[in-house]
C-alpha positions in Angstrom: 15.3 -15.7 8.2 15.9 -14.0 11.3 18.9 -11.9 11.2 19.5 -12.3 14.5 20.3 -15.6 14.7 23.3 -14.9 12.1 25.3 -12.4 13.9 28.3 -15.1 14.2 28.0 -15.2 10.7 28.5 -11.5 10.0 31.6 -11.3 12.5 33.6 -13.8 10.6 33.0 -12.0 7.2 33.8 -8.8 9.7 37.0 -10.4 10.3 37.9 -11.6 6.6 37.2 -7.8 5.7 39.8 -6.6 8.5 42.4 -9.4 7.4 42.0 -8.3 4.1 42.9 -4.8 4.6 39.1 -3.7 3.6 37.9 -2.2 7.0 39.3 -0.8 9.7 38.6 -0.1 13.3 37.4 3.6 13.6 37.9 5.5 17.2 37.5 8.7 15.5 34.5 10.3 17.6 31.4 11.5 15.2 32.1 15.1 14.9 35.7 14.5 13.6 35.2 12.0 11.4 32.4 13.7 9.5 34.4 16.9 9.3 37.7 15.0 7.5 35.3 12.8 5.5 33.3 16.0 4.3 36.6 17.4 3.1 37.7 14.4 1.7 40.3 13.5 4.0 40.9 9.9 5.7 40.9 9.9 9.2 44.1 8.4 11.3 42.3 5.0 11.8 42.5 4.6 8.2 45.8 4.0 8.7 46.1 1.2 11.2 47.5 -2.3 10.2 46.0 -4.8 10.1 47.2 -6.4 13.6 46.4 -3.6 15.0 42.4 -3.0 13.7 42.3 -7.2 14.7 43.3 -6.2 18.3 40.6 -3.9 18.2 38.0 -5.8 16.7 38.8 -8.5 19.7 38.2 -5.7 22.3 35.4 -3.9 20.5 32.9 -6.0 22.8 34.0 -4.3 26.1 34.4 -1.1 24.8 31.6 2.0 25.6 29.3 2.2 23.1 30.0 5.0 20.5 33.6 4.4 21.3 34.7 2.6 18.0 33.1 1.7 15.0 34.4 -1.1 11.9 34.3 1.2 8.6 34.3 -0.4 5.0 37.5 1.4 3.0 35.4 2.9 -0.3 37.0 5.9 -2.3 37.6 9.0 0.1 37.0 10.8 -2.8 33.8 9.1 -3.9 31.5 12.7 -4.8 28.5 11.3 -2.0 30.0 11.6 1.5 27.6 9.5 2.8 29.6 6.6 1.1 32.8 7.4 2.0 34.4 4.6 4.3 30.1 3.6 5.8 30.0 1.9 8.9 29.6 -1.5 9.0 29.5 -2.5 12.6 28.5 -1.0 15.7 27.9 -0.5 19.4 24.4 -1.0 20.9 23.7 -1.6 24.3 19.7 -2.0 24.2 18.1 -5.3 24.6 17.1 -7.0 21.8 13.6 -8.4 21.7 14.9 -11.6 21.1 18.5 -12.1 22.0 18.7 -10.0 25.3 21.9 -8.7 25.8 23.6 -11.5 24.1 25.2 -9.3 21.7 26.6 -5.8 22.1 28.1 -5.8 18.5 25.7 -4.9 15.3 26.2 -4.9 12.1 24.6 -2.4 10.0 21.9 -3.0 7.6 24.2 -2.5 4.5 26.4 -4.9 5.8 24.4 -7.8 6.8 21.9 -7.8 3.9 25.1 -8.0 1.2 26.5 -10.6 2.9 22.8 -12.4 3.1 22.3 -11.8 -0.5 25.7 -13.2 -1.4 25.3 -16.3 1.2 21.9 -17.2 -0.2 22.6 -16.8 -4.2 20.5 -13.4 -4.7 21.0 -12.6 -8.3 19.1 -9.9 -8.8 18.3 -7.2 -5.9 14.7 -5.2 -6.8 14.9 -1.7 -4.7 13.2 1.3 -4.6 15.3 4.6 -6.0 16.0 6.2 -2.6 18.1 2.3 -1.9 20.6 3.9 -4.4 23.2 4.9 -2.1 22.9 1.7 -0.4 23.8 -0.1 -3.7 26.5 1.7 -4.2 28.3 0.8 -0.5 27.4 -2.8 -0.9 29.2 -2.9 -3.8 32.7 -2.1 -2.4 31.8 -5.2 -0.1 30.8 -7.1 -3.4 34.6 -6.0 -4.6 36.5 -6.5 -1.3 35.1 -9.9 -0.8 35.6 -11.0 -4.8 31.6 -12.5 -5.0 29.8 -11.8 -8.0 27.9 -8.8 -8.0 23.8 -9.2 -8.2 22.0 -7.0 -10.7 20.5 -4.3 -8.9 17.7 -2.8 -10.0 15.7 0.0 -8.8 12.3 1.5 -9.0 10.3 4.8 -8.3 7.8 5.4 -5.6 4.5 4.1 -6.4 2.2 6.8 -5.3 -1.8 6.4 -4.5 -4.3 8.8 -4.2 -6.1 9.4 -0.9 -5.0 5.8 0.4 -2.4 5.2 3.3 0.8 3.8 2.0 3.2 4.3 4.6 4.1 1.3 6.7 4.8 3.2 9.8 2.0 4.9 9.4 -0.4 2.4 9.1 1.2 0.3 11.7 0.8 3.4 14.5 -2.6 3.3 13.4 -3.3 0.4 13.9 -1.4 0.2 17.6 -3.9 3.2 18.2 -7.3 2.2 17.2 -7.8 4.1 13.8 -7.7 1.0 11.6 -8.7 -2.2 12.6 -6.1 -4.3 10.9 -3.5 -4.8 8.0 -7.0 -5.3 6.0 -8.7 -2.1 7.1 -10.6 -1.0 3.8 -9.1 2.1 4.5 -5.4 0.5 3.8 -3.1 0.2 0.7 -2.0 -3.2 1.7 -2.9 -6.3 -0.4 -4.7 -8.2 2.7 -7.0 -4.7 2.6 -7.9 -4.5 -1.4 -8.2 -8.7 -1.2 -11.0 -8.1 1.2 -12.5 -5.5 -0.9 -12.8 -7.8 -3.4 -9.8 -6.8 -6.0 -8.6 -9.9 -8.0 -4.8 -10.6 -8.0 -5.1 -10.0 -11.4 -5.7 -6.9 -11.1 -2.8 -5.5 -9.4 -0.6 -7.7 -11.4 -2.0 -6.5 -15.1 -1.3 -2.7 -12.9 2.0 -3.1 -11.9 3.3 -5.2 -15.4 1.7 -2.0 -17.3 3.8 0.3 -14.7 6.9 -1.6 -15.1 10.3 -1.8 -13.5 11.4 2.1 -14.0 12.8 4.7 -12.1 10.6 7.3 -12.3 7.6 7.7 -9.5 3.8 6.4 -11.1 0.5 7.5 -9.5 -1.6 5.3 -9.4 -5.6 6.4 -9.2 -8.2 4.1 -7.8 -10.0 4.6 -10.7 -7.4 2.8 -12.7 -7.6 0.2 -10.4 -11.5 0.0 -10.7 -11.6 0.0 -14.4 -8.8 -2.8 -14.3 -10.7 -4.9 -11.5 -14.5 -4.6 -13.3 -13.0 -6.6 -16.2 -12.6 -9.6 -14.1 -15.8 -8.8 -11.7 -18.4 -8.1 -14.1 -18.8 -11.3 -15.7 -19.0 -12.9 -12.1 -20.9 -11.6 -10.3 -24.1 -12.3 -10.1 -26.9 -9.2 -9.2 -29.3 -8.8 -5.9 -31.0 -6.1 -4.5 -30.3 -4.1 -1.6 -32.1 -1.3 0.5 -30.7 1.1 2.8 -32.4 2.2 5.6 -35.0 0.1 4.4 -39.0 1.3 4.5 -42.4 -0.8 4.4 -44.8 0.1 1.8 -48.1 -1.3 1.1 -49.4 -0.6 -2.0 -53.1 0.7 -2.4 -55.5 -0.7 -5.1 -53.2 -4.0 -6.0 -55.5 -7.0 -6.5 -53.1 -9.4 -8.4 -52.4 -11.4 -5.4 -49.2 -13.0 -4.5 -46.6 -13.6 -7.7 -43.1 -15.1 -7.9 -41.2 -12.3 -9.9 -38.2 -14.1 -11.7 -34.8 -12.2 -12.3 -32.0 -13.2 -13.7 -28.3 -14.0 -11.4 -27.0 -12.2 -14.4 -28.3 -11.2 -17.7 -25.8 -11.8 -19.5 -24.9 -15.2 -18.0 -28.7 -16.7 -18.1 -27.8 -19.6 -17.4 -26.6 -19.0 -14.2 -30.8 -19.3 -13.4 -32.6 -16.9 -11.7 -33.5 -15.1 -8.2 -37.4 -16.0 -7.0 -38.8 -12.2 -5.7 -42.7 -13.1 -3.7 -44.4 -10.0 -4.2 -47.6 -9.7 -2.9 -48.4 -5.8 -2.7 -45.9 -5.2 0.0 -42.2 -4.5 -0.1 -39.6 -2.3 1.4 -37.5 0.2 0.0 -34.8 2.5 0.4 -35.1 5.1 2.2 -34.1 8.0 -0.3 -36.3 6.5 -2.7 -39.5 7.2 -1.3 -40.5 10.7 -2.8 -43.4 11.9 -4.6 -43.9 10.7 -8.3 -44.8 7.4 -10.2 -41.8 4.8 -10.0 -41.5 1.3 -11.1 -40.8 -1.1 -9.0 -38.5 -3.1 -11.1 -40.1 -6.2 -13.0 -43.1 -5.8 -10.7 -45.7 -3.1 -10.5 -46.2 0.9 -10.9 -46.9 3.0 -8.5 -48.0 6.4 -7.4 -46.1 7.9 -4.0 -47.7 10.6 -2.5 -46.9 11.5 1.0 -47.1 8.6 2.7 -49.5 7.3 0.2 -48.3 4.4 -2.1 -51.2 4.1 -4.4 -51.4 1.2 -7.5 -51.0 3.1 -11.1 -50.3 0.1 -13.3 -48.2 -3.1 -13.7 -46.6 -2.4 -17.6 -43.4 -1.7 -18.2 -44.6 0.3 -21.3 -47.2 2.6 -18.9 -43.6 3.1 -17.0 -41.4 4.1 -19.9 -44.2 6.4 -21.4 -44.7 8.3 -18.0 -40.7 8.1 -17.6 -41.2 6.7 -14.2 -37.9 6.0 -12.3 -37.1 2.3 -11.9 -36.7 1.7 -8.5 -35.5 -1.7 -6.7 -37.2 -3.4 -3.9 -36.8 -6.2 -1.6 -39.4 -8.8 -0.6 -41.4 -8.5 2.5 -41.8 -12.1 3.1 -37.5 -13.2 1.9 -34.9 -10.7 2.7 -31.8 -11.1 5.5 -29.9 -8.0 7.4 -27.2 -6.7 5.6 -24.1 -4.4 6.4 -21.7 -3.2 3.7 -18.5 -1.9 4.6 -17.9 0.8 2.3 -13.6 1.8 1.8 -13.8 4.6 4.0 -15.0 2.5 6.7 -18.0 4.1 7.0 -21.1 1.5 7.2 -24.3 0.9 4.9 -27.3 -0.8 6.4 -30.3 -2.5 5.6 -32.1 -5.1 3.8 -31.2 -7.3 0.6 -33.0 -10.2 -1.0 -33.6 -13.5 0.4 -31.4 -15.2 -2.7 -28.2 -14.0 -0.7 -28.4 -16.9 1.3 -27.1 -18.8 -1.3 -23.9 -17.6 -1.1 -20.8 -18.3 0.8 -18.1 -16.0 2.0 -15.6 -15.0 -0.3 -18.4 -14.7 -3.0 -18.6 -10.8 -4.9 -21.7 -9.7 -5.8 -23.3 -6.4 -7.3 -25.9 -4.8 -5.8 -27.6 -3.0 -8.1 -27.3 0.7 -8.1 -24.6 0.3 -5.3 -21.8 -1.7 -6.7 -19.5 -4.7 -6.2 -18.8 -6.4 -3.0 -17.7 -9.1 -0.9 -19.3 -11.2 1.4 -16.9 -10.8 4.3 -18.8 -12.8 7.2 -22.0 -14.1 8.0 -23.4 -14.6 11.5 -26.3 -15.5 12.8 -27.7 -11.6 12.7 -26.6 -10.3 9.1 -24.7 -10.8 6.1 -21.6 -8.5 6.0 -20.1 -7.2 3.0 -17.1 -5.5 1.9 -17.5 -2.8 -0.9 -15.7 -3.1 -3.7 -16.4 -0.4 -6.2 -19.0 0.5 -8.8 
């Protein structure tokens, strides 16, 4: 709903408050008003009859603005000031971004929201801790108006670690060009971590073991992680991918061209497997290449030296008895552009396996020895991908 559109609404419960002896037209200016409600003393408004705060109220839209407000009677004596006799409707004489200047009189946020609430049944009213005051004056409107009083229950701040929370903040980051959305990897929000690849379930397993409770949690992303790889790992299926990929040609291999078979998932056979052509060529990953003997994985052995790639032997038993590192690879002849974006926004690039092209967006994946991730988007040029975690 659109609060705007109910401000008739919250002048007649204005006026039921006034006829009821509940409020009272204040003409107090700020200063003086503070000063007797700091010392516990009502100010001369208080006083007014009723006929006489109605007369007001029908003149309050021609007044100046800051020249009256309506106050809600609470205890004088209550031990937070800020509760004593709140405002509940005020002066304003910007336009409003849908109205115009329809409307000079406002009511105040603890105002219109209890009388929303009551209007539209609200039985229970979920807050965070620092809406405790604000329970507390809605409730001498709760009393004045004899409606049944919600449940009000309120919760710490949940707190994450390096990860922008903040509404505001987020927002002017986004009106400035830092983030890209309200699903910037970057973000807390739940359009952000959906993108990433974090199941629903996830979050709600978090927040039901966090619970409704006062104090503040911290939440760590490695919690969130550990939650989340329950529900990925059995899914997602595994591919190779190379950053900042580099051609090799192996020296000395004479076995021709083979189809080397993986498994989607090793755990999940059934799933059937990826088709790898290798025919003595492949590319790799840039930090890869270094002197030694490695493996490529499930296809042949090889020495690097320089910028020598030379054939040593095709056993996986000759690889485990040197203790050569297994290293992956992707095809020469089947392989598509891909882009991951990683959750600092930063970008990875290169090349992964043709068998990507089986999948549609929305699809998580792990790239082996990089991690879980999305497929965000694919164009004509790449496959783009939003990283998840490992």
């Amino acid at each position: 709903i659109y609060q705007s559109d109910r401000f008739e609404t919250y002048y007649d419960y204005a006026r039921q408050l006034i006829e009821k002896g509940a409020a009272y037209m204040c003409t107090c200016d700020g200063a003086t008003f503070k000063e007797l409600k700091d010392n516990c003393q009502a100010c001369p408004c208080r006083d007014n009859s009723v006929e006489e705060n109605l007369e007001l109220w029908d003149k309050f839209d021609t007044m100046e603005a800051g020249e009256a407000v309506l106050r809600v009677k609470t205890d004088i004596n209550h031990k937070n000031p800020a509760i004593r006799d709140w405002v509940a409707m005020r002066l304003v004489d910007e336009t409003h971004p849908r109205l115009g200047t329809k409307y000079r009189i406002y009511p105040m946020m603890n105002f219109s929201v209890a009388v929303d609430d009551h209007l539209m049944g609200m039985t229970h009213v979920l807050r965070g801790k620092d809406h405790l005051a604000n329970s507390e004056k809605q409730k001498y409107l709760y009393d004045h108006m004899g409606w049944d009083l919600p449940e009000f229950i309120h919760y710490g701040r949940l707190k994450m670690e390096d990860i922008a929370l903040s509404t505001s903040k987020a927002m002017a980051g986004i009106e400035d060009g830092t983030y890209s959305g309200w699903d910037d990897p970057r973000l807390g929000t739940l359009r952000a971590i959906a993108r990433r690849g974090i199941d629903p379930r996830t979050i709600y397993n978090l927040i039901t073991e966090i619970g409704v409770k006062m104090a503040d949690s911290a939440i760590s992303w490695k919690k969130i992680y550990g939650l989340n790889r329950n529900f990925l790992e059995p899914v997602a299926n595994r591919y190779f991918f190379c950053e900042n990929p580099q051609k090799i040609t192996v020296e000395g291999y004479e076995d021709g061209a083979v189809d080397i078979e993986r498994p989607l998932h090793a755990d999940h056979t059934d799933r059937g497997n990826r088709i790898l052509p290798f025919d003595g060529s492949a590319y790799l990953a840039e930090e890869d290449i270094n002197d030694g003997l490695f493996r490529l994985m499930d296809a042949v052995n090889v020495e690097i030296a320089g910028d020598n790639v030379t054939y040593h032997s095709t056993s996986f038993e000759d690889a485990r008895e040197a203790k050569a590192r297994i290293i992956q690879w992707v095809p020469v002849k089947d392989n598509v552009n891909v882009k991951i974006v990683m959750d600092d926004a930063s970008v990875k690039t290169g090349l992964g396996e043709g068998a990507l092209k089986d999948l549609t967006v929305g699809d998580i994946v792990q790239f082996e020895r990089v991690g879980f991730a999305r497929l965000d988007e694919i164009t004509d040029a790449e496959f783009i991908f939003y990283f998840a975690h490992k």
